[in-house]
C-alpha positions, 0 to 999 in steps of 0.5 A: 362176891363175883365168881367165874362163869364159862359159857358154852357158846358159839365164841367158847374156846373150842372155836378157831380163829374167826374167819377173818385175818391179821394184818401187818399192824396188828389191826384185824380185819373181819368177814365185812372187810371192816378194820376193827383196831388192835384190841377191840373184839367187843361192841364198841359200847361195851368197850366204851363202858369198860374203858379205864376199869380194872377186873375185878378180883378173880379176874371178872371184869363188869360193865356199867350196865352190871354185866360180866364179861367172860373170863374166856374171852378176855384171855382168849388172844393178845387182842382180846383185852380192852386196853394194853394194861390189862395184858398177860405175859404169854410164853408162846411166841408172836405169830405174824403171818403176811397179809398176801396171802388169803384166809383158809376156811379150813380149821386143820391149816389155821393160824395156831401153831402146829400141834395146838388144834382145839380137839372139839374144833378138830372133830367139828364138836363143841368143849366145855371148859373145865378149871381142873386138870386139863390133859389136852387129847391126842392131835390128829395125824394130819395136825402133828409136826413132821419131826414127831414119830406117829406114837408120840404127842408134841405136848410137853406134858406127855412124859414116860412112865416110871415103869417104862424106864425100870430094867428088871435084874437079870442073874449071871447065870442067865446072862452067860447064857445069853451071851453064849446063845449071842455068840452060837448065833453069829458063828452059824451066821458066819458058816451060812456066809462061808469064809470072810477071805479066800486064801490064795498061793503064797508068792514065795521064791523058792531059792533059799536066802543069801544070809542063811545058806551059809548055815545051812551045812554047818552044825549051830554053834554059839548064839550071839546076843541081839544088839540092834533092830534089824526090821520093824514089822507092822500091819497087825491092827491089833495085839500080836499073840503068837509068832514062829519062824518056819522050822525047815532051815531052807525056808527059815526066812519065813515067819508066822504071826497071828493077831486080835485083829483076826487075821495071821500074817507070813513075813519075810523077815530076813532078806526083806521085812515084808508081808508076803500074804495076810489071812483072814479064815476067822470071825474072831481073834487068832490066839493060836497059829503053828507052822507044821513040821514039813513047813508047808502049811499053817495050823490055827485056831482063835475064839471063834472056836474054828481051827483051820490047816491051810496049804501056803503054797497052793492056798487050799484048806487042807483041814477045817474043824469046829472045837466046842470052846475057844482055842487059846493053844495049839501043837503039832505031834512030834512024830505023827505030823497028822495029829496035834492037840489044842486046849483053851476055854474048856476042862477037857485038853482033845487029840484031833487027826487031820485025815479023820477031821475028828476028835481021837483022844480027849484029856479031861481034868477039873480046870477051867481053861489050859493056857499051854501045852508041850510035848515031851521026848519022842511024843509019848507024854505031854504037859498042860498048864492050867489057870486052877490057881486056888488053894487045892489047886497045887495038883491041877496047875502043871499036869503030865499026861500020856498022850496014848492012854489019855490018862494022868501021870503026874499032878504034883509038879507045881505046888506054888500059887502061881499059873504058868502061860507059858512052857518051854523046852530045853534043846539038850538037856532033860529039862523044861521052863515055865514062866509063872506068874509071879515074875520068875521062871522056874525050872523043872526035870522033864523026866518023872517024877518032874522035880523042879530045881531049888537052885535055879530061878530066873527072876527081874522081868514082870508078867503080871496076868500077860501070856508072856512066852519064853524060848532056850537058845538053839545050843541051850546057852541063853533064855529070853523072855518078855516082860509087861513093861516092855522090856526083853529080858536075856539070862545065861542058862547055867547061872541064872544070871541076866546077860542083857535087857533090850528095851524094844516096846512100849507095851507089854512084850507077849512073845519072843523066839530066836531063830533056828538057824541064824545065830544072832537074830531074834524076834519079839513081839507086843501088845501094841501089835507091832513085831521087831527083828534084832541083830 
């Protein structure tokens, strides 16, 4: 029975081509210069005797003489078999190459493909042939494509390991922490670099504006219900997050916005609905911005856990502090202007004083974030709505501190379960609202024991987990506020009911605010990012 037999000699299949070429019939020509035809590398008696025989089984192929012929040679090029029937099908493409150019010695730039460098040819050694596995070694550098990285071989039988690819689990916890020390590092790296923009002065005039000087020396008596936009703003590139009008009435035609998209804006929206100046003081979201009550300057505070006071009329950083959390709420004292509280990602509501640039009180409470803060009558208390919404939580969703003690006075305001984003106080009664986040606002007495009323309930509009605001008229007779869907919702005070709805956005309407002066002139803002005055 015949069987396969490798032969460790000088045509083995470790050898390269031999040193002859190709040319462009398919004839090969040796170092003799003698033209052999296609298909013929043996003897040419042996070709002779083999004419017309088939191999027998595994492939071995005997002469008349009772010799074999290697299996290695005949699978060795697609010559190399004695006649055309006797072909394999090859998955590598022919290779022709023009007969111009000459035969190179050298076995690193022979005529195999790119990659396919015998290893023994390579090293000047001879292989063995083995019928086993065959894992072919590693090419030399000089033999690898140039689209192949150095650590990676060009065969296809090189695949990744199962270990490579598996990503060990990592716990929240850790996670948070990582993500944490992430953000620790980015805002060192934006200290090291300073601020992203220098402001510059505010290019205002200083006469006041022909629509509000006729108000100016008259008290404010009615407010009249928007009907029409007078000015659509736009250049915010992302949500609109916070929006105020100057709250001196001789520079009332200025208005304050800040963004997501990391910068705050001063608008005049009255004579002409332009930009005056943009500000980019943080790396991150601007959540909080505030006019001072003098009305020549701009507190903010974002999620870069910055806070920054700025001078618009000389373009100065009066104040400049970094919070330990992400601020999401910020107000001025109403009788000390040098002092304001901010809260946001943290359990702990701080008292910062502008002259000092430090901390002076702090109100800590077992919550996880404060969504907003109002100051009652004359300064001395203050009320923080948290997002503790749990079923022990009714004595942590409004809480009334004094603001000089730092010590709670009431934490049974709010017994629903429901959060409140949003607070406002009433101009002349001793009351304040706040928009909860079952799609009503509840009213509530501003003097303790702070009851909230029965009666009244201001429902129709949706919040569904937006910081929807809400905001009295300037005499008290009217509520706005925003809804989720869009919409601007109006109610009339002593009945609770809805006097109009304005369909203003397409996204949800996250702010709204009259004007302090104007009596017909309303401000709403979006998600979207867009800003719109109504007439």
């Amino acid at each position: 029975m015949a069987s396969l037999v490798a032969y460790e000699d000088s045509d083995s299949e470790a050898e390269s081509e031999p040193a002859g070429s190709v040319d462009a019939a398919g004839q090969r020509r040796d170092s003799g210069d003698r033209v052999q035809p296609h298909g013929q590398d043996f003897a040419p008696g042996v070709l002779a005797g083999t004419r017309g025989t088939l191999p027998t089984e595994h492939g071995s192929c005997e002469d008349p003489a009772g010799q074999r012929l290697p299996l290695a040679r005949l699978w060795r090029s697609p010559g190399s078999c004695p006649s055309q029937r006797l072909q394999w099908p090859r998955t590598e493409p022919q290779v022709t190459f023009p007969t111009s150019e000459p035969p190179r010695p050298s076995l690193c730039a022979s005529h195999a493909p790119a990659g396919h460098v015998p290893w023994a040819a390579a090293h000047g050694k001879q292989m063995k042939l083995s019928w086993g596995t065959y894992d072919p070694p590693e090419p030399p550098l000089h033999a690898r494509p140039k689209s192949e990285p150095p650590g990676k071989s060009g065969s296809s039988l090189h695949k990744k390991r199962p270990e490579d690819c598996i990503v060990p689990y990592t716990p929240k916890r850790l996670r948070h922490l990582q993500a944490l020390s992430t953000e620790t590092g980015k805002n060192k790296d934006a200290e090291a670099q300073g601020p992203l923009r220098a402001p510059r002065p505010l290019c205002t005039a200083p006469h006041v504006s022909e629509f509000i000087q006729p108000y100016l020396g008259t008290p404010y008596k009615e407010t009249l219900i928007s009907q029409r936009v007078l000015f659509y703003l736009r250049g915010h590139k992302g949500p609109v997050s916070s929006i105020q009008w100057c709250p001196v009435f001789s520079k009332s035609h200025l208005f304050l916005s800040a963004s997501l998209d990391k910068t705050f804006k001063v608008w005049n929206a009255v004579d002409s609905g332009r930009c005056l100046q943009t500000y980019s003081l943080h790396s991150e979201a601007v959540r909080a911005a505030r006019w001072s009550p003098c009305g020549q300057r701009v507190l903010t505070g974002g999620f870069d856990c910055a806070l920054h006071l700025t001078d618009l009329e000389t373009g100065t950083q009066v104040f400049s502090g970094q919070s330990n959390f992400r601020v999401t709420t910020l107000k001025f004292h109403p009788k000390d202007h040098n002092l304001f509280v901010c809260g946001g990602f943290s359990p702990e509501v701080k008292a910062w004083d502008v002259r000092a640039g430090k901390v002076v009180r702090s109100y800590k409470a077992t919550i996880q974030q404060t969504l907003d803060i109002l100051f009652l009558r004359e300064g001395s208390e203050f009320l923080s709505s948290t997002d503790a919404s749990s079923r022990d939580s009714a004595d942590r969703t409004i809480i009334a501190w004094d603001f000089r003690s730092s010590a709670k006075i009431s934490n049974q305001i709010f017994h629903e379960r429901y959060t409140c984003p949003s607070l406002a106080l009433h101009p002349r009664e001793p009351v304040f609202l706040a928009q909860t986040n079952g799609n009503y606002l509840a009213l509530f007495s501003a003097v303790w024991p702070y009851r909230m009323s029965r009666r009244r309930r201001y429902e129709g509009h949706k919040v569904e987990g937006y910081a929807v605001g809400c905001e009295c008229s300037p005499d008290g007779d009217l509520l706005v506020t925003g809804s989720a869907d869009g919409r601007v919702l109006l109610y009339c005070f002593r009945t609770a009911s809805r006097a109009r709805t304005l369909h203003g956005h397409t996204q949800a309407c996250v702010g709204t605010t009259f004007h302090p002066v104007l009596p017909s002139v309303l401000a709403t803002c979006s998600w979207e990012g867009d800003i719109k005055i109504w007439h």
